[in-house]
TORVOSE-418764 format. One record per atom (N, C-alpha, C): residue number from 1; residue in three letters; y, x, z. Coordinates in steps of 0.1 Angstrom, whole numbers, plus 5000, padded with zeros to 4 digits. Atoms other than C-alpha are relative to their C-alpha. Layout:
N
   seq   type      Y      X      Z
   NUM    ALA      Y      X      Z
...
END
This chain:
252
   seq   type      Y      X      Z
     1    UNK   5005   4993   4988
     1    UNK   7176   7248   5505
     1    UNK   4988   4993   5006
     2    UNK   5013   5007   4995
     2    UNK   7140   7241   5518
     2    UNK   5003   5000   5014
     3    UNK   4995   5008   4986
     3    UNK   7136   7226   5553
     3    UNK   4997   5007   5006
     4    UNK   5001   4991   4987
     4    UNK   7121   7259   5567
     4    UNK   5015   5008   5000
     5    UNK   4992   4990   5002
     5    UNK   7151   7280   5556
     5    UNK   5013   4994   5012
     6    UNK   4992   5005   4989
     6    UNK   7175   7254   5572
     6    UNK   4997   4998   5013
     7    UNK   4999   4997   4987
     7    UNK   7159   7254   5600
     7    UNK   5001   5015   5011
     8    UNK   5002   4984   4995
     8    UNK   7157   7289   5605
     8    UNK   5017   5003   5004
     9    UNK   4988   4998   4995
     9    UNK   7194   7290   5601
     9    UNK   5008   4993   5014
    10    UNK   4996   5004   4987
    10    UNK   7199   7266   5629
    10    UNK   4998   5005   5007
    11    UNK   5005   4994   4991
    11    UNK   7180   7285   5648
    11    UNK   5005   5017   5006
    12    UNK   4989   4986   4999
    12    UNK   7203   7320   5643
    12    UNK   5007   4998   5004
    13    UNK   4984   5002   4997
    13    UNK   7233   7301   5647
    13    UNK   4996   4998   5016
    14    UNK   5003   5006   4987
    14    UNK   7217   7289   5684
    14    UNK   5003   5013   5007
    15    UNK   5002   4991   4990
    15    UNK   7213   7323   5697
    15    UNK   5011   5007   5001
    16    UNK   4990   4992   4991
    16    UNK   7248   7333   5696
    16    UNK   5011   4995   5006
    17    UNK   4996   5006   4987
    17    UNK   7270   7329   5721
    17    UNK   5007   4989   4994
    18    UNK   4994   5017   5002
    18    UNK   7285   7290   5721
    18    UNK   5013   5001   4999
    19    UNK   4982   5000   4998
    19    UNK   7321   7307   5723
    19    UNK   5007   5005   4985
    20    UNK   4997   4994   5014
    20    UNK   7322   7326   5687
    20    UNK   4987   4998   4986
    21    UNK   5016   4998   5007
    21    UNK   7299   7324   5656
    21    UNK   5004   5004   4986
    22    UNK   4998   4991   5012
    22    UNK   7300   7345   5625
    22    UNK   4996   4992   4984
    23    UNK   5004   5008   5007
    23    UNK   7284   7316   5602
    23    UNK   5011   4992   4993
    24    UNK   4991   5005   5007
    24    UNK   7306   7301   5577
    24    UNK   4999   4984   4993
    25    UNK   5005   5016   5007
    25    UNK   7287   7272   5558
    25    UNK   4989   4997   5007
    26    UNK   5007   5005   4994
    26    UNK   7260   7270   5584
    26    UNK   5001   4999   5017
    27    UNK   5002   5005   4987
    27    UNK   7274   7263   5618
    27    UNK   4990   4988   5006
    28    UNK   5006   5007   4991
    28    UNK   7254   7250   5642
    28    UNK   5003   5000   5016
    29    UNK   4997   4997   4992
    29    UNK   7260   7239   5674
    29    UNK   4992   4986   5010
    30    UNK   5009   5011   4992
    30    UNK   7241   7217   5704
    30    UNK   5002   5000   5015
    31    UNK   5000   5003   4985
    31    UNK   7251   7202   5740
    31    UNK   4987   5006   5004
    32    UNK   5014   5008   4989
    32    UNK   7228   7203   5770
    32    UNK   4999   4990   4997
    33    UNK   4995   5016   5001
    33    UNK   7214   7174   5775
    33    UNK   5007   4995   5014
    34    UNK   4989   5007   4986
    34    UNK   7233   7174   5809
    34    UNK   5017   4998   4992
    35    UNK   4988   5004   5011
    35    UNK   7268   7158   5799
    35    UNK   5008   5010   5001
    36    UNK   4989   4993   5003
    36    UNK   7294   7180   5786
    36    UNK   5016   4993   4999
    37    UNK   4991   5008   4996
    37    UNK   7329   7171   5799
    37    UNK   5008   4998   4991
    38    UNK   4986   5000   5009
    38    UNK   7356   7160   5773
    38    UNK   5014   4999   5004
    39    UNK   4989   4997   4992
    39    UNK   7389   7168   5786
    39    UNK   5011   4995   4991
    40    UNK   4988   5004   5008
    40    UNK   7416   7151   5769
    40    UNK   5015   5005   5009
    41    UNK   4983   4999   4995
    41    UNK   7457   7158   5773
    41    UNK   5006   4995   4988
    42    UNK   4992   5007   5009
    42    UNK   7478   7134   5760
    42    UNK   5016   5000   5004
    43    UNK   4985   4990   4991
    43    UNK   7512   7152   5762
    43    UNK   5010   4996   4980
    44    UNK   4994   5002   5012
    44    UNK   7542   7150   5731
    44    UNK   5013   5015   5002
    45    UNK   4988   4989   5003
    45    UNK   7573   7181   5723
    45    UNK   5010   4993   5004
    46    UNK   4987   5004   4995
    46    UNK   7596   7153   5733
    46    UNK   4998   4997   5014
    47    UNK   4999   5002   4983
    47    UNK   7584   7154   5770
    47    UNK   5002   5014   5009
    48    UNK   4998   4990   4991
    48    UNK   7599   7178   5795
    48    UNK   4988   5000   5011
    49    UNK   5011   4995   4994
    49    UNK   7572   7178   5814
    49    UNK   4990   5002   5000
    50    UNK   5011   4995   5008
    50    UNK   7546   7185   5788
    50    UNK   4997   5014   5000
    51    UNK   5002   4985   5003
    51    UNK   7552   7221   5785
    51    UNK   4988   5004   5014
    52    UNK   5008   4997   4987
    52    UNK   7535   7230   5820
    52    UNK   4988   4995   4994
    53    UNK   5010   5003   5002
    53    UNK   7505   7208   5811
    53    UNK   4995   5006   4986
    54    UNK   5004   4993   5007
    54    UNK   7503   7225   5780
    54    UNK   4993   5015   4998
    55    UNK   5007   4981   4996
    55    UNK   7498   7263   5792
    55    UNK   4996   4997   5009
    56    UNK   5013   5003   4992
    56    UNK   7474   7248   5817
    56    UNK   4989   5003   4990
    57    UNK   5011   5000   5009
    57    UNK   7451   7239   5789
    57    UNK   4997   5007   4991
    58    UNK   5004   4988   5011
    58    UNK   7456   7271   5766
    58    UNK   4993   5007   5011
    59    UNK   5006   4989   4988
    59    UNK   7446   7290   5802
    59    UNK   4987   4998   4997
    60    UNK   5009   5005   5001
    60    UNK   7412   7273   5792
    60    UNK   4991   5004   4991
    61    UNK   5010   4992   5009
    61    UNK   7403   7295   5762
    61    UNK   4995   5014   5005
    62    UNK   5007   4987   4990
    62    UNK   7394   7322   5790
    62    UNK   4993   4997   5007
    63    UNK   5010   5008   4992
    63    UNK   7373   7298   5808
    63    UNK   4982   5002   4996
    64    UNK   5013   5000   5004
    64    UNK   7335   7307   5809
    64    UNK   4991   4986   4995
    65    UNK   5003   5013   5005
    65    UNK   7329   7269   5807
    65    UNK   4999   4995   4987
    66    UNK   4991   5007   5013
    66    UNK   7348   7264   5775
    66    UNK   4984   4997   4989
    67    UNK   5014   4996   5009
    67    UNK   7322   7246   5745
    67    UNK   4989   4996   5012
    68    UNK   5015   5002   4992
    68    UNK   7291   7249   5775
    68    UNK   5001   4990   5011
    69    UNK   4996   5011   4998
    69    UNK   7306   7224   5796
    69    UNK   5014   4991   5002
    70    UNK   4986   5007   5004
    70    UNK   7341   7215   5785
    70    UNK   5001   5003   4991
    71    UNK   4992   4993   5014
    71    UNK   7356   7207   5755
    71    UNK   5013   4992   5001
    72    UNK   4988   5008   4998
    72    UNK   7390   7201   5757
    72    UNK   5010   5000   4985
    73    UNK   4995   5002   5013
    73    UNK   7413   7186   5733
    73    UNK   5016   4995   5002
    74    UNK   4986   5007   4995
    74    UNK   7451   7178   5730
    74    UNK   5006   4990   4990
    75    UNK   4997   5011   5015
    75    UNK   7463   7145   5712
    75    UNK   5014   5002   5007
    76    UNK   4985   5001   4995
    76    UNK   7501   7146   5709
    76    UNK   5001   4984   4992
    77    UNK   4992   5012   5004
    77    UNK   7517   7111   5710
    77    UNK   5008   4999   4998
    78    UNK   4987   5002   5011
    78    UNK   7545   7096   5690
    78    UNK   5010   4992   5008
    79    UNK   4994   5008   4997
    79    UNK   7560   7074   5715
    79    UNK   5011   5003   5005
    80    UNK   4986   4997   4996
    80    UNK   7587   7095   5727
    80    UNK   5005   5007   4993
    81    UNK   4994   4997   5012
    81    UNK   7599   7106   5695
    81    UNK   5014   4992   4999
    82    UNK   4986   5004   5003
    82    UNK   7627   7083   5696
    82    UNK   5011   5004   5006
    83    UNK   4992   4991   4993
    83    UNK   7642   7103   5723
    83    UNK   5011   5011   4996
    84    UNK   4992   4988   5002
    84    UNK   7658   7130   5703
    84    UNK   4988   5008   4989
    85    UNK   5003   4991   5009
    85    UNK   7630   7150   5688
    85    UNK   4983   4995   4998
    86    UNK   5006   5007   5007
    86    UNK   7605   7143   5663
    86    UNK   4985   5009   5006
    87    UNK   5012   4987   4996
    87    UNK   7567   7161   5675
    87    UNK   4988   5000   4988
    88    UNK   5011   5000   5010
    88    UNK   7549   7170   5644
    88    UNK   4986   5001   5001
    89    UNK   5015   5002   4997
    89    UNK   7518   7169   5658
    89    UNK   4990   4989   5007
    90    UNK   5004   5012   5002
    90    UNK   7518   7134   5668
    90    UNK   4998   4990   4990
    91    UNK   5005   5011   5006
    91    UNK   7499   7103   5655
    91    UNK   5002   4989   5008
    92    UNK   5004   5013   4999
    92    UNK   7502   7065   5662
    92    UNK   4986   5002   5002
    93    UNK   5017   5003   4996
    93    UNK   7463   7065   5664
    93    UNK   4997   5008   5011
    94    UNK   5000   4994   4990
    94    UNK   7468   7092   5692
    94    UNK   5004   4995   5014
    95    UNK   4994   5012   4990
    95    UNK   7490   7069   5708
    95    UNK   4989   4987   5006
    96    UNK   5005   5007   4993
    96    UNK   7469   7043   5706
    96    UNK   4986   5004   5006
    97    UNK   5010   4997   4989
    97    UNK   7435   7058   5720
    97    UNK   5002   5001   5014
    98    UNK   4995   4996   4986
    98    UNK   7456   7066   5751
    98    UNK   5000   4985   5004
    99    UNK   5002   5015   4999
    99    UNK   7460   7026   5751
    99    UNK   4989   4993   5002
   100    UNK   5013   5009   4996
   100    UNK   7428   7018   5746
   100    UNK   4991   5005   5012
   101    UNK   5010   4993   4987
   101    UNK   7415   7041   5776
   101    UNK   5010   4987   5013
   102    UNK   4994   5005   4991
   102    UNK   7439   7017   5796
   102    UNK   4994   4981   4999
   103    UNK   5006   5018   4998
   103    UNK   7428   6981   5781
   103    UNK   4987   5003   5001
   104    UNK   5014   4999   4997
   104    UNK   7394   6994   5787
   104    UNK   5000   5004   5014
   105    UNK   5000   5001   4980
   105    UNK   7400   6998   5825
   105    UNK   5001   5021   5002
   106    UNK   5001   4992   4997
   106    UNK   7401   7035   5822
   106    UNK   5011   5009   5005
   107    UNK   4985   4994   4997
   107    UNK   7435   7045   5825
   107    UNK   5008   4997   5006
   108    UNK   4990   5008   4991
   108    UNK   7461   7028   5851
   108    UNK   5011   4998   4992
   109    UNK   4984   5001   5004
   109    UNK   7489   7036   5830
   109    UNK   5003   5012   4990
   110    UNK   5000   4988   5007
   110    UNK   7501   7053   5799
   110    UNK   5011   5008   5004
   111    UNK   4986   4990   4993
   111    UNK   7524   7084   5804
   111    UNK   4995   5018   4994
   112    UNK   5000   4990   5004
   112    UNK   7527   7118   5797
   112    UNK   5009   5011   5007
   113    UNK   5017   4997   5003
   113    UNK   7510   7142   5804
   113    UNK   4989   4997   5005
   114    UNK   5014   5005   4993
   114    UNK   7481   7127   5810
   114    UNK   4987   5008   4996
   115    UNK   5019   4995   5001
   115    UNK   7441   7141   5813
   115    UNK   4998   4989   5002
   116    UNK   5016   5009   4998
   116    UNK   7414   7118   5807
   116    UNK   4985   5010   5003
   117    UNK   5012   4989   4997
   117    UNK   7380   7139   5821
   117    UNK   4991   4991   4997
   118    UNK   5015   5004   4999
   118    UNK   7348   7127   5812
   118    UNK   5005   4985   4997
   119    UNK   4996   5010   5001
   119    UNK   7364   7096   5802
   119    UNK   5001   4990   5011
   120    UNK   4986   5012   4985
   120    UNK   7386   7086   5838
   120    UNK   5008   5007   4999
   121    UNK   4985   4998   4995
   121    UNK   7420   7091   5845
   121    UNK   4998   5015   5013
   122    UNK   5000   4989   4993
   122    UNK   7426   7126   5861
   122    UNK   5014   5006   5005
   123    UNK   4984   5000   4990
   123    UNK   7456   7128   5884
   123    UNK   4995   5015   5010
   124    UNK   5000   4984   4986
   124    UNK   7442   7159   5903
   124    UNK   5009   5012   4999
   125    UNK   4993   4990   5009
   125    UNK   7459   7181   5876
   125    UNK   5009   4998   5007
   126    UNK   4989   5000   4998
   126    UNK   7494   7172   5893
   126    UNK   5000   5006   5015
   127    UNK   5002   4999   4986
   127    UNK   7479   7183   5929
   127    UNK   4999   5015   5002
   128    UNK   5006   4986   4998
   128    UNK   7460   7213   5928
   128    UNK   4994   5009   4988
   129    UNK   5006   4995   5016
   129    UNK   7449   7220   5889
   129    UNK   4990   5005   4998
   130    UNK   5012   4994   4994
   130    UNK   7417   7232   5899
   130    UNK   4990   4991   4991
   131    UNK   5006   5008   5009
   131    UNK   7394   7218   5867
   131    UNK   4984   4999   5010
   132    UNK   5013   5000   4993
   132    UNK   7359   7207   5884
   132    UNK   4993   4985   4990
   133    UNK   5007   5008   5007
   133    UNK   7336   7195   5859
   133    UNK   4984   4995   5008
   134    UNK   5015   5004   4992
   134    UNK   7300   7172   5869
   134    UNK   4996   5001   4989
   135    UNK   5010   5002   5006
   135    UNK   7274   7181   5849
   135    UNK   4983   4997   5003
   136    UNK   5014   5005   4995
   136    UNK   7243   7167   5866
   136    UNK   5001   4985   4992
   137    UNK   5005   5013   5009
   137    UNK   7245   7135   5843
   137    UNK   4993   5007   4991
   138    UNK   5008   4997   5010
   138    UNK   7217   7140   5822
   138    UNK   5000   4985   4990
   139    UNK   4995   5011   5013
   139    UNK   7229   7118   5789
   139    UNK   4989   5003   4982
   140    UNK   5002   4997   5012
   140    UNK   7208   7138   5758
   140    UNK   5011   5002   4993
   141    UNK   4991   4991   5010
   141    UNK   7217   7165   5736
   141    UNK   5010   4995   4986
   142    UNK   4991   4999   5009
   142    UNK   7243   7166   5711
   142    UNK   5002   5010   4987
   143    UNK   4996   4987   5008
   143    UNK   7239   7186   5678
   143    UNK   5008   4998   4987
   144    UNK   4990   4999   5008
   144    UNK   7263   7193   5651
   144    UNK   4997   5011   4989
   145    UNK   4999   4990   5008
   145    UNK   7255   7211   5617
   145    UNK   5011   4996   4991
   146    UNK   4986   5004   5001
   146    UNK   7285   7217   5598
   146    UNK   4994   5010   4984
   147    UNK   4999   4994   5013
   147    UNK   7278   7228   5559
   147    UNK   5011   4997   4990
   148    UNK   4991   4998   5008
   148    UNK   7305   7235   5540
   148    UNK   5013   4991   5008
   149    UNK   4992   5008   4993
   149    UNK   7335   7206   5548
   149    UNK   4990   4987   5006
   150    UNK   5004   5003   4993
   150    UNK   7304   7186   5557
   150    UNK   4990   4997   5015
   151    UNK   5007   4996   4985
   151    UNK   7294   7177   5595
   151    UNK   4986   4989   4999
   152    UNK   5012   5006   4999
   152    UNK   7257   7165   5600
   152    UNK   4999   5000   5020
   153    UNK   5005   5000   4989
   153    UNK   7254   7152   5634
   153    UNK   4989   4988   5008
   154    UNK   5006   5010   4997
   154    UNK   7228   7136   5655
   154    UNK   4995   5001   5019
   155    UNK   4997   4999   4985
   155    UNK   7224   7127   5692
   155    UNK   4986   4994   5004
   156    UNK   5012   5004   4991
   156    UNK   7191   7122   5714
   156    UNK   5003   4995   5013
   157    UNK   5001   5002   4986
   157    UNK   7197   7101   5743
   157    UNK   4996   5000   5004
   158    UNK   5012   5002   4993
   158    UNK   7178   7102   5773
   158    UNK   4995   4983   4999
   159    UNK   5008   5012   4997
   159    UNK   7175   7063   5774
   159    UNK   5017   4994   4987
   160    UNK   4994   5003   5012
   160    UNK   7188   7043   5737
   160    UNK   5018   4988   5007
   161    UNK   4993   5011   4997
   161    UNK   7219   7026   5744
   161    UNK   5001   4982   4998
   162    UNK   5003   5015   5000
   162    UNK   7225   6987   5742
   162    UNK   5012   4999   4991
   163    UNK   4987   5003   5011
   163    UNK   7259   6990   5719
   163    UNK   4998   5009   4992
   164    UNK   4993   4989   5008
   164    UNK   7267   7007   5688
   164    UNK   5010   5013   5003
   165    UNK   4994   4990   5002
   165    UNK   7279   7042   5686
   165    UNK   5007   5001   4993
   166    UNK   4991   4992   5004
   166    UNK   7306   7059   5672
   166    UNK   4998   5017   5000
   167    UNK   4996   4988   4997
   167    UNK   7312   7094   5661
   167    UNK   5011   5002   4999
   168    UNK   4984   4993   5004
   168    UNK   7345   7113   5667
   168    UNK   4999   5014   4997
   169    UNK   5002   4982   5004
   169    UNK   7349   7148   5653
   169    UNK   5017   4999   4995
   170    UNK   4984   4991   4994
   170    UNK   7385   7169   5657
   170    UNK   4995   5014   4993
   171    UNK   5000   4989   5008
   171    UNK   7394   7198   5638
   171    UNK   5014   5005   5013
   172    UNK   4988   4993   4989
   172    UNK   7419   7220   5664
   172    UNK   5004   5008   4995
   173    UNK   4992   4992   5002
   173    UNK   7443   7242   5664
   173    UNK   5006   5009   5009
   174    UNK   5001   4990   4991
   174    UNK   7454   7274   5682
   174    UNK   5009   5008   4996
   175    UNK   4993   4993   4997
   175    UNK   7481   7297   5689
   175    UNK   5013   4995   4985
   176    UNK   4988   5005   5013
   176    UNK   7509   7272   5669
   176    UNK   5013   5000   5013
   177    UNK   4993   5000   4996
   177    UNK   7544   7272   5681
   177    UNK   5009   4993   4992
   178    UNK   4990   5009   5007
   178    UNK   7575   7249   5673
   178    UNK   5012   5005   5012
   179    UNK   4987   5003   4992
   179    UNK   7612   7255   5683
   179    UNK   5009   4990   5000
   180    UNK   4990   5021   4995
   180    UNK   7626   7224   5699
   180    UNK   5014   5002   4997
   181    UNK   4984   4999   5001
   181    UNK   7661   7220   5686
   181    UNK   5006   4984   5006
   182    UNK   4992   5008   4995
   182    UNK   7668   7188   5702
   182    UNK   4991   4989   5011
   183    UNK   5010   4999   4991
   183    UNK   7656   7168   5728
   183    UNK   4999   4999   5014
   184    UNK   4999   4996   4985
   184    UNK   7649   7168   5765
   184    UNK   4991   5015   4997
   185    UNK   5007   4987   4998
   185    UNK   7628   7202   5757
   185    UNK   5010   5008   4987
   186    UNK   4989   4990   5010
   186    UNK   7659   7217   5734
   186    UNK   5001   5013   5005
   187    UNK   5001   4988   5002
   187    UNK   7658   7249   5726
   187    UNK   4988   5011   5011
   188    UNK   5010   4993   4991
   188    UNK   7628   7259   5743
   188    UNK   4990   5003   4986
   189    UNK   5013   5000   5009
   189    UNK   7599   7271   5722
   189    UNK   4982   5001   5009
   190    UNK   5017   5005   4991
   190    UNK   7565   7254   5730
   190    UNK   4992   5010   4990
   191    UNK   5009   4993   5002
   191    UNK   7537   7271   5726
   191    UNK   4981   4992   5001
   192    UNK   5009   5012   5000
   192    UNK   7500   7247   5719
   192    UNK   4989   5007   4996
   193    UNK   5014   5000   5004
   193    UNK   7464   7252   5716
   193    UNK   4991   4987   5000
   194    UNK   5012   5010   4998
   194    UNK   7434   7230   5713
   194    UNK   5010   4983   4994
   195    UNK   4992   5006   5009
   195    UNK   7459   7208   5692
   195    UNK   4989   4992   4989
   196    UNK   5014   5003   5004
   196    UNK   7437   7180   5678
   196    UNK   5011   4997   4982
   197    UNK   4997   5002   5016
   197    UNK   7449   7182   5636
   197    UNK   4996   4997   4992
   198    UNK   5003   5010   5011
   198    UNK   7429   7159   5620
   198    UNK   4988   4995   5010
   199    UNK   5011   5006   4989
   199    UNK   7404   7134   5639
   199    UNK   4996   4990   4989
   200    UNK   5010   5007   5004
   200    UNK   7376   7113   5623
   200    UNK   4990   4993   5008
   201    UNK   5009   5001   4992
   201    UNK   7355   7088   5630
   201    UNK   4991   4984   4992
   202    UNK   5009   5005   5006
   202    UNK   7321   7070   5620
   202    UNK   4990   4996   5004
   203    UNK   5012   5005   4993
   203    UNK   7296   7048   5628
   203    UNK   4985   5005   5000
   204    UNK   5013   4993   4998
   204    UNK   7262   7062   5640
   204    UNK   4985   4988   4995
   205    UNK   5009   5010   5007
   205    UNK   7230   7047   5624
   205    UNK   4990   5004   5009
   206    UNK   5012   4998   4993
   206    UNK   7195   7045   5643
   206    UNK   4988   5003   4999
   207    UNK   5013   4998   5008
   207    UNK   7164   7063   5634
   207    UNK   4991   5002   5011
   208    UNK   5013   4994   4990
   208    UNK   7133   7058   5657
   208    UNK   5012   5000   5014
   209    UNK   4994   4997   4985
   209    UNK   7148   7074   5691
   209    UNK   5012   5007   5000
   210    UNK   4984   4991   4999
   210    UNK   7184   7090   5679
   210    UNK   5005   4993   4989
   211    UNK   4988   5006   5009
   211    UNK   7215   7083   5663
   211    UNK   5004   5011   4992
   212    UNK   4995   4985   5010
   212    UNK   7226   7104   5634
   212    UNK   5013   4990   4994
   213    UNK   4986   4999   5010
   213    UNK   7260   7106   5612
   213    UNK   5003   5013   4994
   214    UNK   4998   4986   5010
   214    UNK   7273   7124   5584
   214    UNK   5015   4997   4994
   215    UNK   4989   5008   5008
   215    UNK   7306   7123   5574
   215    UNK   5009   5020   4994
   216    UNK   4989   4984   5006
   216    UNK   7334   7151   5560
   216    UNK   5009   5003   5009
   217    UNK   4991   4994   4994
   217    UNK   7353   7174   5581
   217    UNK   5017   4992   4999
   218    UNK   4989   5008   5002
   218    UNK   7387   7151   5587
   218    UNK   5011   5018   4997
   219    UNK   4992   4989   5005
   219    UNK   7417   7176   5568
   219    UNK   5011   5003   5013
   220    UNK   4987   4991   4989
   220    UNK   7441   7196   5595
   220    UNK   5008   4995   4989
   221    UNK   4989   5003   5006
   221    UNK   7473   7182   5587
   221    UNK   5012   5012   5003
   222    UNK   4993   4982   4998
   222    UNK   7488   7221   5599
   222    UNK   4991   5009   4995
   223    UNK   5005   4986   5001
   223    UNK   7477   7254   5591
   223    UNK   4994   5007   5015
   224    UNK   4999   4992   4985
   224    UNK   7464   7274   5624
   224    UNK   4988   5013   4993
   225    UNK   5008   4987   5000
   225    UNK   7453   7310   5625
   225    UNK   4988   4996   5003
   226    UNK   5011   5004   4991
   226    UNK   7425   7296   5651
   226    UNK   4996   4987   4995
   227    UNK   5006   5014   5004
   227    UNK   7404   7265   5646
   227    UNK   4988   4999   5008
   228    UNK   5012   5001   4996
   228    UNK   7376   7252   5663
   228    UNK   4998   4981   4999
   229    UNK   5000   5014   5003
   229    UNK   7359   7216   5662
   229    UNK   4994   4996   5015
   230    UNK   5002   5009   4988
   230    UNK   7350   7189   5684
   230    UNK   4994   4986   4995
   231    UNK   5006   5014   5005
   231    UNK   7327   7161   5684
   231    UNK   4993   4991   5010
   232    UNK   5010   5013   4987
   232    UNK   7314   7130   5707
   232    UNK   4999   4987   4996
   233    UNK   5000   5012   5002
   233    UNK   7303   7104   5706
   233    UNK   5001   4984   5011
   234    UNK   4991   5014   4990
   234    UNK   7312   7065   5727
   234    UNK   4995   4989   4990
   235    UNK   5003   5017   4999
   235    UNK   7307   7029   5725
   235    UNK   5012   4998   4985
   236    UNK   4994   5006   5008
   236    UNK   7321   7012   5696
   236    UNK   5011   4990   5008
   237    UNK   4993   5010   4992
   237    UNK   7354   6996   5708
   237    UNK   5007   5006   5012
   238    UNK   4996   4999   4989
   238    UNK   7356   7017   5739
   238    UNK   5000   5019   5000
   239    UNK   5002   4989   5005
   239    UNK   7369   7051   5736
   239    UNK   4991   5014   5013
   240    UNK   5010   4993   4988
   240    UNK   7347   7064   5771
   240    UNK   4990   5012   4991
   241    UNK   5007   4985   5005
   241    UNK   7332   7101   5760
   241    UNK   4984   4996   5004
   242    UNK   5010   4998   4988
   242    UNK   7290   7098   5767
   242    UNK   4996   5012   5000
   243    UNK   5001   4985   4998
   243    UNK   7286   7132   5753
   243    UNK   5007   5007   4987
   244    UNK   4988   4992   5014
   244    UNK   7307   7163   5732
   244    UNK   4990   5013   5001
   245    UNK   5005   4986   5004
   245    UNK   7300   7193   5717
   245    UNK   5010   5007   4994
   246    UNK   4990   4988   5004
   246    UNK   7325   7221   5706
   246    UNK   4998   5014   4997
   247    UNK   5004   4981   5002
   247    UNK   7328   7255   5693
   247    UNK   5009   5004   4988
   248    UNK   4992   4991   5009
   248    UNK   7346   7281   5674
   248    UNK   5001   4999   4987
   249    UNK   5004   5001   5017
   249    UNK   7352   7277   5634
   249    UNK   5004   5015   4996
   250    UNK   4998   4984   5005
   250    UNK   7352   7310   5616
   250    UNK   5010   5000   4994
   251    UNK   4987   4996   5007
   251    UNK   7388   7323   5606
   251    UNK   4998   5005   4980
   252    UNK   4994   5000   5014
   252    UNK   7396   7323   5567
   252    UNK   4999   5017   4996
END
C-alpha cells in the first residue's frame, strides 16, 4: 500500500462520526489535542455493591461525550474472589494497577467500586453521579491506526516529556452477562459493558517531536457481540492517563 493511499484512508476513516466506523482493516482514530478523560471502574461480580456502579457506566454508551472526551473502561479485580464467587473477568494485573494508582499518590485507598478520572480518585460518583469531564488541558493529539490485529500508534505532545512513555491499548467488551450463583451477589444476573478483555502494553520510542508504538491487538480472553478499543498513553512506572483515544471496532 503506497503512502498516498494510506493516507487517504486515514483521512475517510476521520470524517465519520468518532462513535461508529464501517472500516475493518483500516481504522483510524485521533484525540483533540485537548485531553480526553480516561475513566476507569475498578469493580469485581463478587462485590455487592458493584452492580449499581456497573449500570452507571453502561448508561455511558448513550453519552454524546463517549470516544470525544471520555473513554471509559472497566477492569474487574480478583481480590474478592475468595469470598464465594469466582469473577471471570478479573485479572491480578487489574488488581494491581488499582495499587499502583495508590503507591503513586493517586488513590487513598483500594476498594470497590472505585473511578479513577483523568487519573485522580473520583468519590463524586457516590454523591451525585453527575460525570464532569475538564477538557481545557491542552496535552497533544493522540492517533491510533489499527490494520488488521495490528495497532500503529503515535502521540504529539504539546511540550516532549522528561520520562519515558508507555502505551496501553484495551480491547472491550459489551452487552456480556454472568449468573452469579454464589456469593454476596448470588443469584442475581449482572449485566457489563466497557469490560476491559485483554490489555497491552509497550514502550513508546522517540522520533524528532513524537512518540510512536506498534504493537498487536492484546487477544479478548471472552467473546462479545460489541467491541471497541482503547488506548493511552502515561509515564513509565506510573499508571496516571496524559492522553486516550477510543472508539467503536466493527462487529464480525
Amino acid at each position: 500500500m503506497t503512502m498516498r493511499v494510506s493516507a487517504l484512508l486515514f483521512f475517510l476513516a476521520a470524517l465519520l462520526p468518532a462513535s461508529e466506523t464501517t472500516l475493518a482493516e483500516s481504522l483510524a482514530l485521533e484525540s483533540p489535542a485537548a485531553r480526553v478523560s480516561l475513566l476507569e471502574l475498578y469493580t469485581s461480580e463478587g462485590c455487592s455493591s458493584c452492580p449499581s456502579a456497573d449500570r452507571w457506566l453502561s448508561d455511558l454508551k448513550d453519552d454524546p461525550r463517549l470516544w470525544r472526551e471520555v473513554v471509559p473502561v472497566a477492569f474487574h479485580v480478583d481480590y474478592w474472589d475468595y469470598i464465594g464467587w469466582r469473577d471471570r473477568f478479573a485479572s491480578s494485573s487489574y488488581s494491581q494497577r488499582q495499587k499502583s494508582y495508590a503507591r503513586n499518590g493517586h488513590l487513598g485507598s483500594v476498594y470497590t467500586p472505585g473511578f479513577v478520572l483523568a487519573g485522580k480518585e473520583w468519590r463524586s460518583w457516590f454523591f451525585h453521579r453527575v460525570l464532569e469531564v475538564n477538557s481545557d488541558d491542552v496535552v497533544g493529539a493522540l492517533s491510533l491506526e489499527l490494520n488488521g490485529d495490528r495497532a500503529s500508534v503515535a502521540f504529539d505532545p504539546v511540550s516532549l516529556p522528561d520520562k519515558s512513555l508507555e502505551l496501553h491499548v484495551a480491547v472491550l467488551g459489551f452487552d456480556l452477562e454472568t449468573e452469579v450463583e454464589a456469593g454476596e451477589n448470588h443469584g442475581r444476573t449482572l449485566r457489563h459493558d466497557f469490560v476491559v478483555l485483554g490489555h497491552t502494553r509497550v514502550d513508546m520510542r522517540r522520533i524528532q517531536g513524537r512518540l510512536v508504538a506498534e504493537t498487536a491487538l492484546p487477544k479478548p480472553r471472552f467473546e462479545s457481540s460489541r467491541k471497541a478499543i482503547a488506548a493511552w498513553v502515561s509515564a513509565v512506572g506510573d499508571p496516571y492517563p496524559i492522553q486516550a483515544v477510543g472508539g467503536w471496532l466493527r462487529s464480525d
